[in-house]
C-alpha positions in Angstrom: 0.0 0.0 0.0 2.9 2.4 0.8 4.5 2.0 -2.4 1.0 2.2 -3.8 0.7 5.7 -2.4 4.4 6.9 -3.4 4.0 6.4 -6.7 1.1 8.3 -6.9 2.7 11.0 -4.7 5.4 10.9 -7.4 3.5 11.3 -10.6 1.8 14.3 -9.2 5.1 15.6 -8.3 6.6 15.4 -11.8 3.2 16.9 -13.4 3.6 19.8 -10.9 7.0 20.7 -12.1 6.6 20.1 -15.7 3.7 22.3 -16.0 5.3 25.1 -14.7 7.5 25.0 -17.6 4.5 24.2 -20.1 2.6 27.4 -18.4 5.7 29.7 -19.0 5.7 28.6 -23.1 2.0 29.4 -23.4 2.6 33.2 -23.7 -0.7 34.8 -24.3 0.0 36.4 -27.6 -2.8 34.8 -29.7 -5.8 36.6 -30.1 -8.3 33.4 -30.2 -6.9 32.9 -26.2 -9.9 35.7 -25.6 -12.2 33.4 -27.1 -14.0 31.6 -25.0 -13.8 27.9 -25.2 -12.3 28.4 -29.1 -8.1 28.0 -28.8 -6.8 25.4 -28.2 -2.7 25.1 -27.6 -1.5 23.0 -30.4 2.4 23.4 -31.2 2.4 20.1 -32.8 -0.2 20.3 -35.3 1.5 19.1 -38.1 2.4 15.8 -36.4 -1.0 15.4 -34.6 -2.8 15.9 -38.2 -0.2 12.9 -39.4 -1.1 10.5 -36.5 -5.1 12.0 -36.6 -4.7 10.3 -40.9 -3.1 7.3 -39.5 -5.5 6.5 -37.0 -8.4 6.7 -39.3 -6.8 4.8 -41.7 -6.9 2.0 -39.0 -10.0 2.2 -37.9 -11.5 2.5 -41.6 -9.8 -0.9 -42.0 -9.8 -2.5 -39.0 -12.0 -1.1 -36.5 -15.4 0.0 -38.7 -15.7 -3.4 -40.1 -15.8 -4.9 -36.2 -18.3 -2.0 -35.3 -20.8 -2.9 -38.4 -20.8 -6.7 -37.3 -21.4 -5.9 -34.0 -23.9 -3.7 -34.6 -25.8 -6.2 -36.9 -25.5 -9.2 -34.6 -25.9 -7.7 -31.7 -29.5 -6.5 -30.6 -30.0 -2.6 -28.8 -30.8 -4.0 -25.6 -27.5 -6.1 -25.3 -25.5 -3.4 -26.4 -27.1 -1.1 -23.9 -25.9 -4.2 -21.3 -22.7 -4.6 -23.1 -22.3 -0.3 -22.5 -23.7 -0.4 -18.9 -21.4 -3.4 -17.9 -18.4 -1.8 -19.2 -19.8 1.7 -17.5 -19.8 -0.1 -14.5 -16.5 -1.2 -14.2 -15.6 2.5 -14.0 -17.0 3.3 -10.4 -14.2 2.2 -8.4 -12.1 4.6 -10.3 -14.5 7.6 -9.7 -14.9 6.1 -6.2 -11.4 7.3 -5.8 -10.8 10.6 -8.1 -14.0 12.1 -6.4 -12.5 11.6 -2.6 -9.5 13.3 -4.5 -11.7 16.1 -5.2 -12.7 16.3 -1.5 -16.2 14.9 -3.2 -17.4 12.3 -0.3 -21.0 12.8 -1.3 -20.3 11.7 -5.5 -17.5 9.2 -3.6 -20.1 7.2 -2.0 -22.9 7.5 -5.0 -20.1 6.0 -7.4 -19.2 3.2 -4.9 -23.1 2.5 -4.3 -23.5 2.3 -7.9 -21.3 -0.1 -8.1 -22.4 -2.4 -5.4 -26.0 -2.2 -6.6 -25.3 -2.5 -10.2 -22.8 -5.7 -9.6 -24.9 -7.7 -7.4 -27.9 -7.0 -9.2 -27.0 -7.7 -12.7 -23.6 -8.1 -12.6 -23.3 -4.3 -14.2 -25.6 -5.4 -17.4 -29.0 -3.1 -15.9 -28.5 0.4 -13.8 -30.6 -1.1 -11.3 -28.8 2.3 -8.9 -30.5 4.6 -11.2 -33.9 3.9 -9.8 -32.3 4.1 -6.3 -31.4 7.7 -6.8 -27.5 7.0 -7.6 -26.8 9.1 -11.0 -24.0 8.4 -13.0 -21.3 10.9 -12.8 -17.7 11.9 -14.6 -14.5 11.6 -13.2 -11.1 10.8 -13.7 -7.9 11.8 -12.7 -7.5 14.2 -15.7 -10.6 16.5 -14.4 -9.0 16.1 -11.0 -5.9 17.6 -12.4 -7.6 20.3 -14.3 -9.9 21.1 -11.2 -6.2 21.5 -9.6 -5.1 24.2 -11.9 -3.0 22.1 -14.1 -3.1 23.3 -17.4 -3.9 21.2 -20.3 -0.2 21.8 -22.1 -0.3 21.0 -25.6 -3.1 19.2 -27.9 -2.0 15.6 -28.6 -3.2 13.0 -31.3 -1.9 9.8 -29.8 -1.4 6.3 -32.3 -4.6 4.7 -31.5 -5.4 6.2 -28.7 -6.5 9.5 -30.4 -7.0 12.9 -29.1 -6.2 14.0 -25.8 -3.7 16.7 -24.4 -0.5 16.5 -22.0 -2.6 17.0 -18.6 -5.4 14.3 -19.5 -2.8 11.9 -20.6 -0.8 11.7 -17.4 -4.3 11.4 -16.6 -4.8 8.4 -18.1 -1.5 7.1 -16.7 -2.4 7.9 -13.2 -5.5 6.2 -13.7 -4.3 2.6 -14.4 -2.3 3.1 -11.7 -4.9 4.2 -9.2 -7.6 1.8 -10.7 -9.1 -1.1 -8.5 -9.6 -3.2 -11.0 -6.6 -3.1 -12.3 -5.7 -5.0 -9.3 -7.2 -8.6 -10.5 -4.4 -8.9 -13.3 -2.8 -7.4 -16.5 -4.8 -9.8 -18.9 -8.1 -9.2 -17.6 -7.4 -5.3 -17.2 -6.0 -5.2 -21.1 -9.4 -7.6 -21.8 -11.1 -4.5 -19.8 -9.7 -1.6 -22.0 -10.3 -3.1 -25.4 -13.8 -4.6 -24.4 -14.4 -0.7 -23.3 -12.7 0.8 -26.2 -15.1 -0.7 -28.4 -18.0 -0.8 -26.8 -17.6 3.3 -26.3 -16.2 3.4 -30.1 -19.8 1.6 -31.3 -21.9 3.8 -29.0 -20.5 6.8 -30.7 -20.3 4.9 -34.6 -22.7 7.7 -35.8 -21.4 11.0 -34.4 -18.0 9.8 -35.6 -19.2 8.9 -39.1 -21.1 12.1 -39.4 -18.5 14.0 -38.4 -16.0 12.2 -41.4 -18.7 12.7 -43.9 -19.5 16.7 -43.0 -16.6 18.4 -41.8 -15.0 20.7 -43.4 -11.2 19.6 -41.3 -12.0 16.9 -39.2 -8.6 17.6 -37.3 -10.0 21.0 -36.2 -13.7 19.4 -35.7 -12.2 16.7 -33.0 -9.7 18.8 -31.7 -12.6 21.5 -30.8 -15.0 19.2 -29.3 -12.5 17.4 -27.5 -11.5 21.0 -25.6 -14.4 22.0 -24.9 -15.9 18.6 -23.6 -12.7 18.3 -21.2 -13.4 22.3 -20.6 -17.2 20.6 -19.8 -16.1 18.0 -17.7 -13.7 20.3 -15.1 -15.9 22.9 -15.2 -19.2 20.7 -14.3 -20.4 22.8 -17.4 -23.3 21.3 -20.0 -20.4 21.0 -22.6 -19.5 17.9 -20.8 -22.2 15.8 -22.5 -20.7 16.5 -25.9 -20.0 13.5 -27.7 -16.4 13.3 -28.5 -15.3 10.1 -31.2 -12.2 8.8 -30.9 -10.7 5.2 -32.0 -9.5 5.0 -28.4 -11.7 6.6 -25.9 -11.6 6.3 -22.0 
Protein backbone atom coordinates (compact mmCIF):
# COMPACT_ATOMS: atom_id res chain seq x y z
CA UNK A 1 0.00 0.00 0.00
CA UNK A 2 2.88 2.39 0.85
CA UNK A 3 4.47 2.02 -2.39
CA UNK A 4 1.01 2.25 -3.80
CA UNK A 5 0.73 5.73 -2.38
CA UNK A 6 4.42 6.86 -3.40
CA UNK A 7 3.98 6.45 -6.73
CA UNK A 8 1.12 8.32 -6.88
CA UNK A 9 2.70 11.02 -4.74
CA UNK A 10 5.44 10.94 -7.43
CA UNK A 11 3.46 11.29 -10.55
CA UNK A 12 1.76 14.27 -9.23
CA UNK A 13 5.15 15.64 -8.35
CA UNK A 14 6.59 15.36 -11.79
CA UNK A 15 3.16 16.92 -13.43
CA UNK A 16 3.60 19.79 -10.87
CA UNK A 17 7.00 20.69 -12.14
CA UNK A 18 6.55 20.11 -15.73
CA UNK A 19 3.67 22.25 -15.99
CA UNK A 20 5.27 25.07 -14.67
CA UNK A 21 7.53 24.98 -17.63
CA UNK A 22 4.54 24.23 -20.15
CA UNK A 23 2.57 27.43 -18.41
CA UNK A 24 5.66 29.72 -19.03
CA UNK A 25 5.66 28.62 -23.13
CA UNK A 26 2.03 29.35 -23.40
CA UNK A 27 2.62 33.18 -23.73
CA UNK A 28 -0.67 34.76 -24.26
CA UNK A 29 -0.01 36.38 -27.61
CA UNK A 30 -2.82 34.82 -29.72
CA UNK A 31 -5.79 36.64 -30.08
CA UNK A 32 -8.26 33.42 -30.21
CA UNK A 33 -6.91 32.87 -26.25
CA UNK A 34 -9.94 35.72 -25.60
CA UNK A 35 -12.21 33.41 -27.12
CA UNK A 36 -14.02 31.56 -25.02
CA UNK A 37 -13.77 27.88 -25.25
CA UNK A 38 -12.26 28.44 -29.07
CA UNK A 39 -8.12 28.02 -28.76
CA UNK A 40 -6.85 25.38 -28.17
CA UNK A 41 -2.75 25.12 -27.55
CA UNK A 42 -1.46 23.05 -30.40
CA UNK A 43 2.36 23.41 -31.23
CA UNK A 44 2.36 20.05 -32.79
CA UNK A 45 -0.20 20.32 -35.25
CA UNK A 46 1.51 19.06 -38.09
CA UNK A 47 2.41 15.79 -36.37
CA UNK A 48 -1.03 15.44 -34.56
CA UNK A 49 -2.78 15.89 -38.25
CA UNK A 50 -0.15 12.87 -39.37
CA UNK A 51 -1.06 10.55 -36.55
CA UNK A 52 -5.13 12.01 -36.64
CA UNK A 53 -4.66 10.33 -40.86
CA UNK A 54 -3.12 7.28 -39.46
CA UNK A 55 -5.48 6.51 -37.00
CA UNK A 56 -8.37 6.73 -39.28
CA UNK A 57 -6.84 4.78 -41.70
CA UNK A 58 -6.87 2.00 -39.03
CA UNK A 59 -9.98 2.25 -37.88
CA UNK A 60 -11.48 2.50 -41.57
CA UNK A 61 -9.79 -0.90 -41.99
CA UNK A 62 -9.82 -2.55 -39.01
CA UNK A 63 -11.97 -1.10 -36.45
CA UNK A 64 -15.39 -0.01 -38.66
CA UNK A 65 -15.68 -3.35 -40.07
CA UNK A 66 -15.80 -4.86 -36.19
CA UNK A 67 -18.30 -1.97 -35.27
CA UNK A 68 -20.78 -2.94 -38.40
CA UNK A 69 -20.82 -6.74 -37.26
CA UNK A 70 -21.35 -5.87 -33.97
CA UNK A 71 -23.92 -3.71 -34.55
CA UNK A 72 -25.76 -6.19 -36.86
CA UNK A 73 -25.50 -9.17 -34.64
CA UNK A 74 -25.90 -7.67 -31.72
CA UNK A 75 -29.49 -6.51 -30.63
CA UNK A 76 -30.00 -2.56 -28.75
CA UNK A 77 -30.75 -4.04 -25.56
CA UNK A 78 -27.52 -6.12 -25.30
CA UNK A 79 -25.47 -3.42 -26.44
CA UNK A 80 -27.11 -1.09 -23.92
CA UNK A 81 -25.92 -4.18 -21.26
CA UNK A 82 -22.71 -4.62 -23.09
CA UNK A 83 -22.28 -0.31 -22.52
CA UNK A 84 -23.75 -0.42 -18.93
CA UNK A 85 -21.35 -3.43 -17.88
CA UNK A 86 -18.40 -1.84 -19.17
CA UNK A 87 -19.79 1.65 -17.47
CA UNK A 88 -19.76 -0.09 -14.46
CA UNK A 89 -16.54 -1.19 -14.15
CA UNK A 90 -15.60 2.48 -13.96
CA UNK A 91 -17.03 3.29 -10.43
CA UNK A 92 -14.17 2.19 -8.45
CA UNK A 93 -12.08 4.56 -10.25
CA UNK A 94 -14.48 7.58 -9.66
CA UNK A 95 -14.87 6.11 -6.20
CA UNK A 96 -11.41 7.33 -5.75
CA UNK A 97 -10.77 10.61 -8.05
CA UNK A 98 -13.97 12.14 -6.43
CA UNK A 99 -12.45 11.56 -2.61
CA UNK A 100 -9.48 13.31 -4.50
CA UNK A 101 -11.72 16.13 -5.17
CA UNK A 102 -12.66 16.35 -1.55
CA UNK A 103 -16.25 14.89 -3.21
CA UNK A 104 -17.35 12.34 -0.32
CA UNK A 105 -21.02 12.77 -1.35
CA UNK A 106 -20.29 11.68 -5.54
CA UNK A 107 -17.52 9.20 -3.61
CA UNK A 108 -20.14 7.17 -2.02
CA UNK A 109 -22.86 7.51 -4.95
CA UNK A 110 -20.07 5.98 -7.40
CA UNK A 111 -19.22 3.16 -4.93
CA UNK A 112 -23.12 2.53 -4.34
CA UNK A 113 -23.53 2.26 -7.90
CA UNK A 114 -21.32 -0.09 -8.07
CA UNK A 115 -22.41 -2.36 -5.44
CA UNK A 116 -26.01 -2.17 -6.60
CA UNK A 117 -25.31 -2.52 -10.23
CA UNK A 118 -22.81 -5.69 -9.56
CA UNK A 119 -24.94 -7.72 -7.45
CA UNK A 120 -27.88 -6.98 -9.18
CA UNK A 121 -27.05 -7.70 -12.68
CA UNK A 122 -23.58 -8.13 -12.57
CA UNK A 123 -23.31 -4.33 -14.17
CA UNK A 124 -25.62 -5.39 -17.43
CA UNK A 125 -28.99 -3.10 -15.89
CA UNK A 126 -28.48 0.37 -13.81
CA UNK A 127 -30.61 -1.06 -11.28
CA UNK A 128 -28.76 2.31 -8.92
CA UNK A 129 -30.54 4.64 -11.22
CA UNK A 130 -33.92 3.90 -9.76
CA UNK A 131 -32.30 4.08 -6.26
CA UNK A 132 -31.44 7.71 -6.85
CA UNK A 133 -27.52 7.01 -7.59
CA UNK A 134 -26.83 9.09 -10.97
CA UNK A 135 -24.00 8.39 -12.98
CA UNK A 136 -21.33 10.94 -12.77
CA UNK A 137 -17.75 11.92 -14.56
CA UNK A 138 -14.47 11.58 -13.22
CA UNK A 139 -11.10 10.85 -13.67
CA UNK A 140 -7.86 11.78 -12.69
CA UNK A 141 -7.49 14.25 -15.74
CA UNK A 142 -10.60 16.47 -14.40
CA UNK A 143 -8.99 16.14 -11.00
CA UNK A 144 -5.93 17.57 -12.45
CA UNK A 145 -7.65 20.33 -14.29
CA UNK A 146 -9.87 21.15 -11.18
CA UNK A 147 -6.17 21.53 -9.58
CA UNK A 148 -5.13 24.21 -11.85
CA UNK A 149 -2.99 22.06 -14.07
CA UNK A 150 -3.06 23.28 -17.36
CA UNK A 151 -3.90 21.16 -20.27
CA UNK A 152 -0.24 21.82 -22.09
CA UNK A 153 -0.34 21.02 -25.62
CA UNK A 154 -3.15 19.19 -27.88
CA UNK A 155 -2.02 15.62 -28.59
CA UNK A 156 -3.22 13.03 -31.32
CA UNK A 157 -1.93 9.81 -29.85
CA UNK A 158 -1.36 6.34 -32.28
CA UNK A 159 -4.56 4.68 -31.53
CA UNK A 160 -5.37 6.24 -28.71
CA UNK A 161 -6.48 9.51 -30.41
CA UNK A 162 -7.02 12.90 -29.15
CA UNK A 163 -6.15 14.02 -25.85
CA UNK A 164 -3.69 16.73 -24.38
CA UNK A 165 -0.52 16.52 -22.02
CA UNK A 166 -2.65 16.96 -18.64
CA UNK A 167 -5.44 14.29 -19.50
CA UNK A 168 -2.79 11.91 -20.60
CA UNK A 169 -0.80 11.68 -17.42
CA UNK A 170 -4.28 11.39 -16.64
CA UNK A 171 -4.78 8.38 -18.15
CA UNK A 172 -1.51 7.08 -16.71
CA UNK A 173 -2.39 7.94 -13.19
CA UNK A 174 -5.53 6.20 -13.73
CA UNK A 175 -4.31 2.63 -14.36
CA UNK A 176 -2.35 3.06 -11.70
CA UNK A 177 -4.94 4.19 -9.16
CA UNK A 178 -7.56 1.80 -10.73
CA UNK A 179 -9.09 -1.05 -8.50
CA UNK A 180 -9.58 -3.20 -10.96
CA UNK A 181 -6.58 -3.12 -12.31
CA UNK A 182 -5.69 -4.99 -9.30
CA UNK A 183 -7.15 -8.59 -10.47
CA UNK A 184 -4.45 -8.95 -13.34
CA UNK A 185 -2.83 -7.39 -16.49
CA UNK A 186 -4.81 -9.77 -18.91
CA UNK A 187 -8.12 -9.19 -17.59
CA UNK A 188 -7.35 -5.27 -17.16
CA UNK A 189 -6.04 -5.15 -21.06
CA UNK A 190 -9.43 -7.59 -21.80
CA UNK A 191 -11.09 -4.53 -19.78
CA UNK A 192 -9.67 -1.58 -21.97
CA UNK A 193 -10.27 -3.09 -25.36
CA UNK A 194 -13.83 -4.57 -24.41
CA UNK A 195 -14.42 -0.69 -23.34
CA UNK A 196 -12.74 0.78 -26.23
CA UNK A 197 -15.09 -0.74 -28.40
CA UNK A 198 -17.98 -0.77 -26.79
CA UNK A 199 -17.63 3.30 -26.35
CA UNK A 200 -16.16 3.44 -30.12
CA UNK A 201 -19.84 1.62 -31.33
CA UNK A 202 -21.90 3.78 -29.00
CA UNK A 203 -20.53 6.82 -30.68
CA UNK A 204 -20.28 4.92 -34.57
CA UNK A 205 -22.70 7.70 -35.76
CA UNK A 206 -21.39 10.96 -34.42
CA UNK A 207 -18.01 9.82 -35.64
CA UNK A 208 -19.19 8.91 -39.06
CA UNK A 209 -21.14 12.14 -39.42
CA UNK A 210 -18.52 14.02 -38.42
CA UNK A 211 -15.95 12.16 -41.40
CA UNK A 212 -18.70 12.73 -43.85
CA UNK A 213 -19.54 16.68 -43.04
CA UNK A 214 -16.62 18.40 -41.80
CA UNK A 215 -15.01 20.71 -43.38
CA UNK A 216 -11.18 19.62 -41.31
CA UNK A 217 -11.98 16.87 -39.20
CA UNK A 218 -8.64 17.55 -37.29
CA UNK A 219 -9.96 20.98 -36.18
CA UNK A 220 -13.71 19.40 -35.66
CA UNK A 221 -12.21 16.74 -32.96
CA UNK A 222 -9.75 18.84 -31.68
CA UNK A 223 -12.57 21.54 -30.76
CA UNK A 224 -15.03 19.18 -29.29
CA UNK A 225 -12.46 17.41 -27.52
CA UNK A 226 -11.49 20.96 -25.61
CA UNK A 227 -14.45 21.99 -24.89
CA UNK A 228 -15.94 18.62 -23.59
CA UNK A 229 -12.70 18.28 -21.17
CA UNK A 230 -13.37 22.30 -20.61
CA UNK A 231 -17.23 20.60 -19.76
CA UNK A 232 -16.09 18.00 -17.71
CA UNK A 233 -13.71 20.35 -15.12
CA UNK A 234 -15.86 22.92 -15.18
CA UNK A 235 -19.24 20.74 -14.32
CA UNK A 236 -20.42 22.78 -17.38
CA UNK A 237 -23.32 21.34 -20.03
CA UNK A 238 -20.44 20.95 -22.58
CA UNK A 239 -19.45 17.90 -20.77
CA UNK A 240 -22.21 15.80 -22.54
CA UNK A 241 -20.69 16.45 -25.93
CA UNK A 242 -19.99 13.46 -27.67
CA UNK A 243 -16.36 13.28 -28.48
CA UNK A 244 -15.33 10.14 -31.21
CA UNK A 245 -12.17 8.75 -30.89
CA UNK A 246 -10.66 5.24 -32.00
CA UNK A 247 -9.51 4.96 -28.45
CA UNK A 248 -11.73 6.64 -25.87
CA UNK A 249 -11.60 6.28 -22.00
Amino acid sequence: MFNYIKVIILNMIFIFSLNLNISSAEILTDDDKISEGTYVYDPYEGINRAVLSFNMAIDDIAIQPVINVYKVITPDIAERGVSNFFYNLKEPLKTITFLFQGDLKNSMNSMGRFIVNTTTSLGLYDTSKHLGLKKNKSDMGIVLGKAGINSGPYLIIPIIGPTNFRDLTGKVLDFTINPINLIGVDSSMNSTIGSTLSVRAEYDNELNDLKSNSNDLYDSLKLLYHQRRMGDINNEHLKDLPVPEIYID
